[in-house]
C-alpha positions in Angstrom: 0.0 0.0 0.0 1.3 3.4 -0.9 1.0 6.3 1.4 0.6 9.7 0.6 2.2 11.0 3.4 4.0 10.5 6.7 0.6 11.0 8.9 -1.2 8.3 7.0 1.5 5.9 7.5 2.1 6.4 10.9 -1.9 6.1 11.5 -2.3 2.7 9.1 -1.1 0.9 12.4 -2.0 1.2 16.0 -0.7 1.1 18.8 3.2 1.5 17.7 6.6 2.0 19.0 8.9 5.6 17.8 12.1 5.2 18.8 14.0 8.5 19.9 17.2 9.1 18.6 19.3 12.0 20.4 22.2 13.4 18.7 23.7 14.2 22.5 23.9 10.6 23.2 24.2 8.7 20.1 28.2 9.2 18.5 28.0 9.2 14.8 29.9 6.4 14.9 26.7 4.5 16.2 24.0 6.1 14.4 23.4 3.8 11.5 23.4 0.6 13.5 21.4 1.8 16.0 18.8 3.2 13.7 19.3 -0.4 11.9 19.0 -2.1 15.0 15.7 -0.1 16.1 14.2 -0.6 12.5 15.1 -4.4 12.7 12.8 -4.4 15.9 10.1 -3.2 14.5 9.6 1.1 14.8 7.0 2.6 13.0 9.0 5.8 12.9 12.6 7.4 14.1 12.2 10.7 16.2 15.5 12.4 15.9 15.9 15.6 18.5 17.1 16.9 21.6 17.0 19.0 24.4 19.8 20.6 24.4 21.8 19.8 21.1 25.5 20.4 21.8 26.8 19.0 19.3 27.7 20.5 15.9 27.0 17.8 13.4 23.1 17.6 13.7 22.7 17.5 9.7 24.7 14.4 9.2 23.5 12.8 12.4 20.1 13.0 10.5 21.1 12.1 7.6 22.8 9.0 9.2 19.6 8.0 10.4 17.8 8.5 7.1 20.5 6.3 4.8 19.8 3.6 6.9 16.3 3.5 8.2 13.3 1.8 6.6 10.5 3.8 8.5 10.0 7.2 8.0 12.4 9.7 10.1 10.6 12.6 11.9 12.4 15.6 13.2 11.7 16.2 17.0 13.0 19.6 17.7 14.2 21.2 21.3 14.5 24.5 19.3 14.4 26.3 15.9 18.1 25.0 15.3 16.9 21.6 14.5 15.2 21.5 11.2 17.0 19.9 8.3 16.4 18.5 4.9 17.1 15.4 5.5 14.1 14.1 7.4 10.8 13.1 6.0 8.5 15.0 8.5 8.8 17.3 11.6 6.8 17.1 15.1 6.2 21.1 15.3 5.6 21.2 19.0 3.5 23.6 20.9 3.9 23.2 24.8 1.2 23.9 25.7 1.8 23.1 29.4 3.8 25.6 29.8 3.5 29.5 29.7 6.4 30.4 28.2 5.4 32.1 25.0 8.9 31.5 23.4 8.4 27.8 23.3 4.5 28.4 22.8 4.5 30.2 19.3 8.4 31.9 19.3 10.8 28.7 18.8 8.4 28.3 15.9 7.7 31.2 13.9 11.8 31.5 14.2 11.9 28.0 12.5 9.1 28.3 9.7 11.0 29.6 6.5 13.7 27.1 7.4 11.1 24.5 7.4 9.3 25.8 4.2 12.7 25.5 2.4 13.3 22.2 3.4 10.1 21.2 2.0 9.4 18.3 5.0 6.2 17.4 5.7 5.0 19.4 8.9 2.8 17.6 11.7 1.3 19.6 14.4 1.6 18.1 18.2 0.5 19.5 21.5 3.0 18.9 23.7 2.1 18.5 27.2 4.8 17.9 29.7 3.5 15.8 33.3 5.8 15.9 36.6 7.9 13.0 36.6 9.1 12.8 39.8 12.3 14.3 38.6 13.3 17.4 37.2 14.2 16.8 33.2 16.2 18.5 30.5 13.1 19.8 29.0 11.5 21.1 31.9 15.1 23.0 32.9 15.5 24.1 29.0 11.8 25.2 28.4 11.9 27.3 31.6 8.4 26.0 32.3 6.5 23.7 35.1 5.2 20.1 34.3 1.4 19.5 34.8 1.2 17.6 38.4 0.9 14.1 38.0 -2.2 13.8 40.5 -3.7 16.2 38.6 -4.9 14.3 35.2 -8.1 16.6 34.5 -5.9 19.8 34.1 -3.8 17.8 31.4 -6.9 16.5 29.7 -7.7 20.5 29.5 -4.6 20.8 27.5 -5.1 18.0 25.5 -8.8 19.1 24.4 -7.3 22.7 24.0 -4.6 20.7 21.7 -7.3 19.2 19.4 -9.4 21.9 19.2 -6.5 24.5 18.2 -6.7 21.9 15.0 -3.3 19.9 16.3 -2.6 16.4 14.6 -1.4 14.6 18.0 -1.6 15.1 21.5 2.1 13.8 22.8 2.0 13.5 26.6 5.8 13.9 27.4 7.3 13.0 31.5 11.0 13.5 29.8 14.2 12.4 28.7 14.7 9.7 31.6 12.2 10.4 33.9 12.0 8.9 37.1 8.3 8.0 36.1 6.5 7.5 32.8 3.2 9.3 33.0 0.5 7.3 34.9 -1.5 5.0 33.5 -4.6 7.1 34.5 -4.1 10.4 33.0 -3.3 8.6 29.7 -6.5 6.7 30.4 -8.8 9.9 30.8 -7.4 11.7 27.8 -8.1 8.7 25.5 -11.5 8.9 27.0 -11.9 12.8 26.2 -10.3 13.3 22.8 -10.5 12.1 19.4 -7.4 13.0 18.0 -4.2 10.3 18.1 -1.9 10.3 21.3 1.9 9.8 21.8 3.3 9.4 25.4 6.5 8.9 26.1 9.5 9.5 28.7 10.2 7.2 31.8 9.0 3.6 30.2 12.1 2.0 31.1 10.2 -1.9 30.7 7.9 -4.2 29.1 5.1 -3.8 32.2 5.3 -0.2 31.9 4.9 0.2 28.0 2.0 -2.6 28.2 0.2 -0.2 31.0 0.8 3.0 28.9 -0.6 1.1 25.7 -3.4 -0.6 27.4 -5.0 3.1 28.6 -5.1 4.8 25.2 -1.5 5.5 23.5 -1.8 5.2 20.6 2.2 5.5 20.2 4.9 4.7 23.1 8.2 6.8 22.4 11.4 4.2 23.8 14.4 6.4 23.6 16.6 6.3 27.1 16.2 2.2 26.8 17.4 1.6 23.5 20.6 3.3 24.4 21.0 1.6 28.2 20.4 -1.6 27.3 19.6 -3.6 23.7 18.3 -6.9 25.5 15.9 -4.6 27.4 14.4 -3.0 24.1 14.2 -6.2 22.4 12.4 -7.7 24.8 9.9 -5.1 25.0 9.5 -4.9 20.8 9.1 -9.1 21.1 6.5 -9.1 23.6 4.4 -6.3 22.3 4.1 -8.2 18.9 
């Protein structure tokens, strides 16, 4: 079946499995048989992004990923910095957690021509970040506050305030290794309250915890910390999911 674009594909099958590539933690020595090792497993897609982003080579790293991938490769910017060619798609992120209008609406009208140029296909996401337990890159980089974890109706507030701004996916985000993924309940009662796709992801560092996440509503689980810490770990979670 041919797709006419990155959206549909990801959407043909549900739930799935991204895997999260980040350019701070990968060595472009690794890249390709990592993203050949993730593919091999069974990814619907490759986010490729970071917080941060210190290092200087973000254009090959992507490109790295793209020569060897078999899934589509989707662009998962901290910042305006990170848009390139060489992708297939971008996530452009709204927080819309936070109050900080620079990663609200400024990170991204500083990115658009970039992005016009490069002639990716752009997918909207509200991006909602949920307390963790611990305090993440993004929450440090963004400058802004995660939505309390015992607190799932204000993030189903966001969520509905994501869809009805016209966004493509909610993506409920606890972080870069979190010390917790974001509970099982507050995925369950925004499944329950929107109609658009969801994406969580940060802090599933098992199979117990990805099957929990899955089994209240994502549509998507995001595996990024794992695949990096431990191989067996990720593979085991891809071959019992199937």
């Amino acid at each position: 079946m041919k797709y006419r674009s990155v959206y549909e594909k990801l959407n043909s099958s549900r739930p799935s499995v991204l895997a999260l590539l980040d350019p701070d933690r990968i060595s472009a020595d690794e890249v390709s048989d990592v993203t050949k090792f993730v593919c091999d497993n069974g990814v619907k897609a490759i986010l490729v992004g970071s917080s941060i982003l210190v290092t200087s080579t973000f254009d090959k790293f992507v490109q790295s990923v793209k020569k060897s991938a078999v899934c589509p490769v989707i662009l998962f910017p901290g910042g305006c910095h990170q848009v390139c060619a060489h992708a297939d798609a971008i996530f452009f992120l709204s927080l819309l957690s936070g109050r900080n209008p620079e990663y609200l609406i400024g990170e991204q009208v500083k990115a658009v021509f970039s992005i016009k140029e490069c002639g990716i296909e752009v997918i909207p996401v509200a991006y909602i970040l949920v307390e963790s337990g611990s305090y993440t890159a993004v929450e440090y980089v963004s400058n802004t506050k995660p939505i309390p974890r015992v607190k799932p109706e204000i993030t189903v507030a966001h969520a509905l305030a994501g869809e009805y701004f016209g966004m493509k996916y909610v993506y409920l985000e606890a972080g870069s290794g979190a010390s917790s993924p974001v509970p099982a309940e507050t995925v369950k009662q925004v499944r329950e309250n929107i109609s658009i796709p969801m994406v969580v992801g940060g802090g599933l560092t098992g199979y117990d915890e990805v099957r929990k996440t899955i089994d209240a509503g994502a549509d998507f689980v995001v595996l990024g910390s794992i695949i990096e810490r431990s191989k067996r770990e990720f593979e085991e979670i891809m071959r019992r999911l199937r």
